[in-house]
N, C-alpha and C positions, 0 to 999 in steps of 0.2 A: 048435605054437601053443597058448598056455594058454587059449584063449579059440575056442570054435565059429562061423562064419561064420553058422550056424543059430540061435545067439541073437543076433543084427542085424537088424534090419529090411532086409528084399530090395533096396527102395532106394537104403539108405545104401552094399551092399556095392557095389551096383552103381556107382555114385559113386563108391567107393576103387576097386574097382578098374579102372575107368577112367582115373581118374589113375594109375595106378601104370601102367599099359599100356605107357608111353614106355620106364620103366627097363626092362621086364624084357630080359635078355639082355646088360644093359650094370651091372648091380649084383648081386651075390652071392643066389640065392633066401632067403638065412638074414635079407639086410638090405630085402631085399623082403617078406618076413614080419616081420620088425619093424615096419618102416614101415606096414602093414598094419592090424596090431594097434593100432597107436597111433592111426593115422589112426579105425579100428572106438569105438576108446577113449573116446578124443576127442571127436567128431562126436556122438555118442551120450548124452555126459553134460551137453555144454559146454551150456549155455542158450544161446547166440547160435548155432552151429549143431544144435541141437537143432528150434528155432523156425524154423529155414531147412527142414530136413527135414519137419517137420509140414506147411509150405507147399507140398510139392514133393507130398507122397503124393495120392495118386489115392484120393478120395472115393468111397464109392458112392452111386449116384443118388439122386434121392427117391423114396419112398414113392408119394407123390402127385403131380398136378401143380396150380398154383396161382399166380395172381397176386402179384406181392408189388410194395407202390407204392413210388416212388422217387420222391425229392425230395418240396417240399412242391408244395402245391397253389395255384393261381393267386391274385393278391388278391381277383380279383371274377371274377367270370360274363363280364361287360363284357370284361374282361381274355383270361380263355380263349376268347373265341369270335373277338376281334382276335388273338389270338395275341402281346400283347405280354409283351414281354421284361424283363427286368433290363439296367442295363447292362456291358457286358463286362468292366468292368475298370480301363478308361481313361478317365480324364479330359477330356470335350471342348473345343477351345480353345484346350489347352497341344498345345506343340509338344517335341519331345526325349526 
């Protein structure tokens, strides 16, 4: 293999060789190493799975811990103490 399993991200190998799991013992180890390679090759350089990979890796935690707000904030005071809503979506009315 021209290429070290040690310069791949642990992830990514784990991935190929996952998939590759099914062939082995029913394709030649020479075309299972190829396949390998490519898939390492591949995966690694290609931007659409590149940006797959970065979603899949295991972050380390934060630092701190800390609020963080989501969504915006109610229209009025009036509003957040009724707990009213936006509507859902739909249309009232129509039917279909």
């Amino acid at each position: 293999m021209a290429t070290k399993l040690c310069e791949f991200d642990p992830v990514l190998v784990e991935v190929v060789e996952r998939a590759l799991a099914p062939y082995r013992g029913k394709l030649s180890p020479e075309l299972i190493e190829h396949m390998r390679e490519e898939a390492l090759v591949q995966m690694s350089t290609h931007p659409y799975p590149a940006a797959l990979l970065g979603s899949i890796q295991q972050r380390p935690p934060p630092d701190e811990s800390h609020e963080i707000a989501r969504g915006g904030a109610p229209g009025s005071k009036e509003e957040a103490e009724r707990g009213d809503r936006r509507e859902s979506g739909r249309r009232r009315g129509r039917k279909g």
